[in-house]
N, C-alpha and C positions, 0 to 999 in steps of 0.2 A: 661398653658398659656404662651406666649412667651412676653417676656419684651420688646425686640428691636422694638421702635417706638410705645409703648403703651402708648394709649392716658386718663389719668386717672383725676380727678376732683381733687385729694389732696391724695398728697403721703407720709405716716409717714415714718419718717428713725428710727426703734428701736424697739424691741417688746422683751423690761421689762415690769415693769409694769406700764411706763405711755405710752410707744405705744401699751398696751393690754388695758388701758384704754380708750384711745384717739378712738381705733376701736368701741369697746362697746358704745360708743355715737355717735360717726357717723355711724355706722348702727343704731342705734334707729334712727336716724334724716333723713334717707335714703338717706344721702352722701355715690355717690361713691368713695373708696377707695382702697390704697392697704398698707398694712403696708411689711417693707423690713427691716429683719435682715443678718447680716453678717454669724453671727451663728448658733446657737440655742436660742432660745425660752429663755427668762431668763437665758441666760449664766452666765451672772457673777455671777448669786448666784452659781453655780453649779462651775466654774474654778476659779471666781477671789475673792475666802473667804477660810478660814483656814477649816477643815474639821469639825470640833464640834461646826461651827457655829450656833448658833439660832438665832430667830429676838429678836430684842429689846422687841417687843411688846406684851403680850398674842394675842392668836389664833382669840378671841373675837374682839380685836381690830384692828389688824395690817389684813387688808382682804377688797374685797371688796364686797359692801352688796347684790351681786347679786349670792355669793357662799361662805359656809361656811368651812373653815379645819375639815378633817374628823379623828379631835382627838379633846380633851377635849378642851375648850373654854380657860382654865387657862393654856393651856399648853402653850410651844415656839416652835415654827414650827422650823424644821430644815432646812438647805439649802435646802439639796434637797427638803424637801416635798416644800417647798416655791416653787423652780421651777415648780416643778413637778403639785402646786396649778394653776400657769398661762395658761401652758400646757392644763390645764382641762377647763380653763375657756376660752380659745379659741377653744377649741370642742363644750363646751358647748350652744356656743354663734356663734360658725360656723363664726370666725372671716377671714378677707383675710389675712392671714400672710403667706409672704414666705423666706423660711429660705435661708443660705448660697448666699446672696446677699449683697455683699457690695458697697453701696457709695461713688461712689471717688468725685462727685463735682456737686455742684448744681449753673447754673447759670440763671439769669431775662433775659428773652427776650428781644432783642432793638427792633424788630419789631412787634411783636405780643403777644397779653397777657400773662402768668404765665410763666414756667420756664423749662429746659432742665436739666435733672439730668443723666450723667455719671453713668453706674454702671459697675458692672465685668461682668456682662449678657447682654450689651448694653443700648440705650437711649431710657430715659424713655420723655411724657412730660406731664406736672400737672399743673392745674392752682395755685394750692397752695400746701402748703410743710409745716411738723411740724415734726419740732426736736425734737426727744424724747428721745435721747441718755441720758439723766439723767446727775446727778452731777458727777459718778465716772468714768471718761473717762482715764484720764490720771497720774497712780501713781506719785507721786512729791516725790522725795529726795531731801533736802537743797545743796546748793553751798556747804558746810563744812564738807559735806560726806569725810572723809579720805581715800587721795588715797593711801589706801597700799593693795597691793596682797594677803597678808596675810589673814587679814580679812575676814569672809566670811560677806556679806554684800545684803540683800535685801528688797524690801518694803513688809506692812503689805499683799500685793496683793499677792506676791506671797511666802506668807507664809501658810502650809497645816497641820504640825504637827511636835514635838520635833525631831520625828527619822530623819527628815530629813537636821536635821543642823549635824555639826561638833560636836565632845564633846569639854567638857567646856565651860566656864559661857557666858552667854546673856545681852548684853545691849537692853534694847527698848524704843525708843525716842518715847515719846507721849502719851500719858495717857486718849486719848477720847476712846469711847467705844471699840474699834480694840486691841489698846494696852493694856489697862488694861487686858482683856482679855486676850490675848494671852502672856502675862507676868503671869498673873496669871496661866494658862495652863501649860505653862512652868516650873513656882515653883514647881507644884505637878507633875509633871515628875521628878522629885530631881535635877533640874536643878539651878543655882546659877543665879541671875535676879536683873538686875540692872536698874528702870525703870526713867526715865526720865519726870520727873511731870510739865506740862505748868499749864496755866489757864484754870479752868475748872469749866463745873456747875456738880454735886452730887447730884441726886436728889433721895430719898429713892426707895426700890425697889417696894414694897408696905409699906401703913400706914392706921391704923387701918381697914385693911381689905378689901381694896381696892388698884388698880394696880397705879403707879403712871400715868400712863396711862389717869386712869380715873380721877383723880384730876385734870389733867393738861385740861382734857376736860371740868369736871364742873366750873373750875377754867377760860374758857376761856383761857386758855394760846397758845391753838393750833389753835383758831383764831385770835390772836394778826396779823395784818396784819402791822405792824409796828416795827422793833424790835430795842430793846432799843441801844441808839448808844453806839459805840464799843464793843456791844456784839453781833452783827451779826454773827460772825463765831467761838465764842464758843466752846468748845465741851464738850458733855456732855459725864460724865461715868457712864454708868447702865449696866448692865448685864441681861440677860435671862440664861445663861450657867444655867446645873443640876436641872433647875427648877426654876431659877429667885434668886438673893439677891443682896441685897444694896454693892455696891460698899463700901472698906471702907480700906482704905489705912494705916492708923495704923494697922489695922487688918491684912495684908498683909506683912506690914513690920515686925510686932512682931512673922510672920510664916516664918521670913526668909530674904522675900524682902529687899535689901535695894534702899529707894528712895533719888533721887536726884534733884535738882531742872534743871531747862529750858539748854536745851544742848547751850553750845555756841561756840564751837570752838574745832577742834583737832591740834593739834601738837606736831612732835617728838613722834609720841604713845602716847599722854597724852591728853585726852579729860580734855575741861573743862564745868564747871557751871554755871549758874547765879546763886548768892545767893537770889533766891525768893521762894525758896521749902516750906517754912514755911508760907509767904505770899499766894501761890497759896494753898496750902492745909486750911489755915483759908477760902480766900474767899469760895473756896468748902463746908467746912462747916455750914457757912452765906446761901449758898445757898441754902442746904438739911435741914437746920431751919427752913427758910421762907418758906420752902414749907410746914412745919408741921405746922408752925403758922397759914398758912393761912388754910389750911385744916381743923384746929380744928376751926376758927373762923365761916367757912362754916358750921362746924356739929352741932355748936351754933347756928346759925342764922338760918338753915331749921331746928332745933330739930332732927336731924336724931339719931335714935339710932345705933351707930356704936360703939364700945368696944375701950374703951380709950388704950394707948401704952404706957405708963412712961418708958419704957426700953429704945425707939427710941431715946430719948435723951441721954443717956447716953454714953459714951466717953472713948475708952480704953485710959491707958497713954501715952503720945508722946515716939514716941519708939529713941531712940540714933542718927538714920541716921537724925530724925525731928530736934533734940535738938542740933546736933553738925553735918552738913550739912557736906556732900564731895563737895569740888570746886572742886578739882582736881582727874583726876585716869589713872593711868597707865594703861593701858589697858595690858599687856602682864604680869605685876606682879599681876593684877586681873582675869588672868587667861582667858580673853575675847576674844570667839573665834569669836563672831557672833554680827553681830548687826542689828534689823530689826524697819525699819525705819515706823514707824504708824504714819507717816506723812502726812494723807491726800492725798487730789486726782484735779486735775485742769480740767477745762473742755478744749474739740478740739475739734472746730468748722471750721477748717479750712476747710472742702469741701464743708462748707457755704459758697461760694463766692455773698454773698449781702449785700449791705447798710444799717446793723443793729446792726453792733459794735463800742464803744467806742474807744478813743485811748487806752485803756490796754484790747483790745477783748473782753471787756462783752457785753452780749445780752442788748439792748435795747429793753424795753417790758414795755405794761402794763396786767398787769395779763396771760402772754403769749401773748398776742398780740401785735406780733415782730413793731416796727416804719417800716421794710418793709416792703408793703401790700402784703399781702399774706404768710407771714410767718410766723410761729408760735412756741411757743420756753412751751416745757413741763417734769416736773419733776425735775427742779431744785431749791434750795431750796431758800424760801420765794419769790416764783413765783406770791403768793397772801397773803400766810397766814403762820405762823411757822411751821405746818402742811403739807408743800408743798411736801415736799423731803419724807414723810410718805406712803405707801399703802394706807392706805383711804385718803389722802391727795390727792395724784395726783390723783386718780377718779375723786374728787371734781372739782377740777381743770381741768382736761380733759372732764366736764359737760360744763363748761363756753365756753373755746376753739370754742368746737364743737356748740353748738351755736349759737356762734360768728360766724363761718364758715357758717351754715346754711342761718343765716342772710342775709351774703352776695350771698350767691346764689339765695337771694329769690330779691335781689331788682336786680342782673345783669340778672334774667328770667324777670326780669321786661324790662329793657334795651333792650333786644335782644327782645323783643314781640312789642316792639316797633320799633325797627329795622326793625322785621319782616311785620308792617304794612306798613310801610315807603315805604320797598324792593314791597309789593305786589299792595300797590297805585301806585307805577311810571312804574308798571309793565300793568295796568290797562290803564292807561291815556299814555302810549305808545302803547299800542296794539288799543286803540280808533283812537289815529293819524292817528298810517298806515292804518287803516280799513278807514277811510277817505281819505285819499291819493291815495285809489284805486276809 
């Protein structure tokens, strides 16, 4: 099929997995479409994640309900199989997706309905358009990234495995599930790992025998459609790695680690601290409590017989770096060759050219449905619900979308049928005229 000058109903830009989602219900709804990747099919799992990556989620959960992982329901799917899951579920489903097409600019027609999209294969036109690039578009490093050569210096994205840094020891800013992770990874290479602790939620990896997965579901936490203020962008530290366990930072430090609190500044070779390492590691704690509090109040209240955990609460000692924090560290007397920044990721919208961002570029939307008509924004998180930025989340999510989209094609065939009466009465009571006029 040749792209140049194709005329299509609604064109997804992405095919992760909220544009593998978004197609799955606009073919049920029998919108035409096309979905248009730059790359491959699920790239980023496959190029833009460390290599012993797994998902956060067991198999059971983290999936959408129309195909199951073809390994144990309790297991953590790996990158690749993750891609390799999407891949399957657009055969299965005989989706439009076509690859190595990139987007360079989408603009609203001044004269005539929907919109003109720019690609590398030429122009496309669509009466609607849904963004499905997701949340992790564009790696972010802070302003206070140290300019020195020396350094070897890159973010959690383009981080793959130990052999591939310099020798000697590692800093890593940021402590949500990327960093933890790959700090941990690092320790057991015998590598010396100096992690950098913000604010953070810790929430068990399972408790009394169940994934915290599932808690947070019967708990309602991953329909919260509302998130509590200034914890919007949070991050939380859980793991899948080896099988899944509890994140747990004393544990870590007493194999070695040492933690430090929230990075703030380099200079002269000498990073510094905030002194809140202690503060961020208690709220983390606060927060992997109330998750057991409420969970057992749950096992009370439905009689569930599920096997109590008295261990869960239990607490190794604060290890030395907790109790007498580093502000300061030489980096070149700490032997720091490398620093890899798990700094999170920004979104780029900019070949969005329409009326649908804030003054600081965020999406204006309600549940994805952009304040531009016709435009539609999927896979970013609390797009509707905590759950948004999840595998089964954006499905959900790309249900409503599609829809919505449907909706509106059913009342504009309405329009246009009326149009169409309009066009064939004056077409009528003109042909009567002239037939008179003779």
């Amino acid at each position: 099929m040749t792209l140049n000058n194709l005329e299509i109903d609604t064109l997804v830009v992405g095919a992760g997995q909220a544009g593998v989602a978004m197609s799955e219900h606009l073919s049920k709804l029998g919108v035409p479409h096309l979905v248009l990747e730059r790359k491959r099919i699920a790239e980023a799992w496959r190029s833009g994640r460390w290599d012993s990556l797994v998902a956060n989620g067991p198999a059971w959960h983290d999936r959408f309900p129309g195909l199951a992982f073809d390994l144990d329901p309790d297991a953590f799917a790996g990158k690749e199989q993750v891609a390799d899951y999407f891949e399957q579920y657009v055969r299965k489903y005989n989706l439009p997706v076509r690859t190595g097409v990139e987007v360079k600019r989408v603009l609203r027609n001044s004269d005539r309905p929907g919109f003109t999209i720019d690609t590398n294969q030429g122009v496309i036109h669509a009466n609607r358009v849904v963004a499905a690039t997701g949340p992790f578009q564009r790696p972010v490093i802070p302003a206070i990234a140290p300019q020195d050569p020396g350094l070897h210096q890159l973010h959690s994205a383009a981080y793959y495995n130990p052999e591939q840094l310099p020798e000697g020891a590692v800093l890593v800013v940021g402590a949500g599930s990327s960093g933890v992770q790959i700090a941990e990874e690092l320790l057991r290479a015998g590598r010396q790992v100096y992690l950098s602790v913000g604010a953070h939620d810790r929430p068990p990896r399972s408790y009394r025998n169940r994934d915290f997965c599932w808690w947070l579901g019967v708990l309602g936490e991953w329909d919260a459609e509302i998130a509590k203020p200034g914890r919007e962008h949070v991050t939380i530290a859980v793991s899948g790695a080896r099988g899944g366990h509890t994140v747990d930072f004393r544990a870590l430090a007493h194999q070695g680690m040492t933690l430090v609190g929230l990075t703030q500044s380099f200079e002269g070779g000498v990073a510094r601290f905030q002194d809140n390492l202690a503060e961020n590691i208690k709220r983390g704690d606060e927060n992997y409590l109330a998750l057991l509090d409420a969970a057992d109040a749950y096992v009370a209240r439905n009689g569930l017989d599920l096997p109590e955990e008295p261990e869960a609460r239990k607490r190794l000692p604060d290890p030395a770096c907790l109790t007498q924090p580093l502000r300061e560290l030489d980096l070149a007397q700490a032997q720091i060759s490398t620093i890899i920044w798990a700094t999170g990721y920004g979104v780029d919208f900019s070949w969005l050219q329409v009326d649908t961002f804030d003054a600081n570029g965020k999406p204006q939307h309600q549940r994805g449905v952009s304040k531009e008509p016709g435009v539609y924004f999927l896979g970013l998180p609390w797009l509707s619900r905590r759950g948004s930025s999840f595998i089964w989340g954006v499905w959900h999510d790309a249900k409503h979308v599609a829809g919505h989209i449907a909706t509106q094609r059913t009342y504009l065939a309405y329009r246009d049928r009326e149009q169409r009466a309009d066009a064939e009465q004056t077409s009528s009571i003109s042909n009567v005229s002239t037939f008179g006029a003779h």
